[in-house]
C-alpha positions, 0 to 999 in steps of 0.5 A, a space after each residue: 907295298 909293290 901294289 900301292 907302287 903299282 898304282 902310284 906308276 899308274 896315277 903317275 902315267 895318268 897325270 902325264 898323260 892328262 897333261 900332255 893332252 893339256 899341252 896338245 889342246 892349248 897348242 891346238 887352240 894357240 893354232 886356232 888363234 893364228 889361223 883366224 887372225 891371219 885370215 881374218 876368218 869370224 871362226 870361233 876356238 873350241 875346247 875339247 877339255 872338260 875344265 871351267 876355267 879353260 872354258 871361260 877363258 876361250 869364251 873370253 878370247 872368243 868374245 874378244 876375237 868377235 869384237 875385234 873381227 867386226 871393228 875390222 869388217 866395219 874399218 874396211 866397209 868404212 874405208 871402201 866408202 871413203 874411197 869411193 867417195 874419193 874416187 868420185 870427187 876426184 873425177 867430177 872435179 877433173 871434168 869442168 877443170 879440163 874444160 876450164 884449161 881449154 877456155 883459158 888456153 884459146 883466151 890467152 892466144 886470142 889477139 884481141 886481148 892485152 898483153 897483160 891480161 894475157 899475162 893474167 891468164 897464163 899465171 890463172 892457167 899455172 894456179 889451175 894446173 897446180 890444181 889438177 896436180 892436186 886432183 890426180 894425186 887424189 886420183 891416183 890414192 884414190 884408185 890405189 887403195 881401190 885397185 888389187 892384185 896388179 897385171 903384170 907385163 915384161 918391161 925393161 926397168 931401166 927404160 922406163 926410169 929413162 923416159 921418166 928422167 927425160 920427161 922431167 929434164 925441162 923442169 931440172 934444167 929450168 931451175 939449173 938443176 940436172 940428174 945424174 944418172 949412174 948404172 951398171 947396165 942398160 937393161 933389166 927386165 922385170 914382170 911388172 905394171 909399167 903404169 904403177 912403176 912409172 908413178 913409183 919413179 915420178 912421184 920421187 922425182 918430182 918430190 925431189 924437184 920440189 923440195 932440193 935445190 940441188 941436183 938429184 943422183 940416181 944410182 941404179 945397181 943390178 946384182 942378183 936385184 936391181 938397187 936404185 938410189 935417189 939421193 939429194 940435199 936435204 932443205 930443212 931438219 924438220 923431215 920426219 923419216 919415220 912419217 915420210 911414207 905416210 898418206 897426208 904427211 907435210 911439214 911447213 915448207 911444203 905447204 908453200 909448195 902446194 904438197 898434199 903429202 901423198 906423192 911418197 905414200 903413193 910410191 911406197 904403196 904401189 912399191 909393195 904392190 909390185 913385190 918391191 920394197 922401198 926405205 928413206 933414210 938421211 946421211 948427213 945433209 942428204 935425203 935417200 930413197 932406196 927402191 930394190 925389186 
């Protein structure tokens, strides 16, 4: 009796012993996955048990995790391709449309031409600068989505939002409109890409310009991080928030505007470049945007 007690201690502590090494080689496999999802590596999972049906189970993972790294290779090659192309197209398009704004500018000062033919020209130099709006939003998707990790310089935030308010002012005060500019403090130093940060605070700018009628308020807030707000009334209850950052995204009223949807999707994605994170809301009749660094 003690004998076959023994041995049933001993089968007991085997079994045991077995699972736990089970545990630890599923543990050691869930590991694996992570490991090869999160840095997108073409590694495949190894067992170390000797069990069929765990065998073909990790055949099967493995299969699916060589599907999926090679949809992933083809996206990015795919994506690179585009980009480029975009790059491209953006920059042979620029050249002849700055040679043709400089033909019309000396026409339109000429004194040989009538007064509404120079009328004519001015609304043709309008309808061209639209244009090169549209062509350097293409420019800079293009070169975001092509550019890495940013260089990084010491500038005053507070400055550089300044300057980009006071080059806008002439547009607000056109259509009687202003910003309201409220902070805690005059300076806030931050490592950061003045040319990034300055596109961040233009594009919500102008995205205000062009689709409020109303003043735009900026609440700049430093704590342990700097808070800034750009709020203004919403024209339309057809804005989608949870689209609003996404590349090519308009509604109708905007088409009148000539928007191409990337002004915000440029904004959000040197935003997180720069380490920073940025979220739209609505509250009532009013559009915010919220920047923290």
């Amino acid at each position: 009796m003690g004998t076959l007690i023994i041995i049933l201690i001993v089968i007991i502590f085997l079994l045991l012993s077995y699972f736990f090494y089970i545990k630890y080689n599923l543990k050691r496999i869930a590991k694996e996955i992570k490991y090869i999802r999160d840095s997108n590596s073409n590694l495949i999972i190894s067992s170390e048990l000797n069990l069929k049906e765990l065998n073909m189970l990790i055949k099967e993972i493995n299969i699916c995790l060589s599907e999926e790294h090679n949809m992933k290779s083809e996206f990015a090659r795919k994506k690179t391709n585009l980009n480029k192309m975009l790059l491209n197209i953006s920059h042979d398009l620029k050249t002849p449309l700055t040679s043709s704004l400089g033909y019309i500018d000396i026409l339109s000062r000429s004194k040989e031409i009538s007064a509404k033919a120079r009328e004519e020209l001015l609304i043709v130099m309008e309808r061209l600068h639209r244009l090169e709006e549209l062509i350097n939003s293409f420019f800079y998707f293009s070169k975001m989505t092509n550019s890495s990790e940013p260089d990084l310089t010491k500038e005053n935030l507070i400055s550089i939002l300044e300057s980009t308010i006071a080059h806008h002012y002439d547009d607000f005060i056109k259509e009687k409109r202003e910003v309201i500019f409220n902070k805690n403090t005059n300076k806030y130093m931050i490592n950061t890409n003045k040319e990034m940060l300055t596109c961040i605070f233009d594009n919500l700018i102008v995205n205000s310009l062009k689709h409020s009628t109303d003043n735009l308020t900026i609440d700049l807030n430093v704590t342990n991080r700097v808070t800034i707000t750009f709020s203004n009334s919403l024209l339309t209850s057809l804005l989608d928030i949870s689209r609003i950052f996404d590349e090519f995204y308009t509604i109708d009223i905007s088409r009148t505007k000539g928007n191409t949807g990337l002004g915000l999707a440029i904004a959000k994605q040197f935003t997180l470049m720069l380490k920073g994170e940025i979220t739209a809301s609505k509250e009532h009749d009013k559009f915010i945007i919220t920047l923290v660094f």
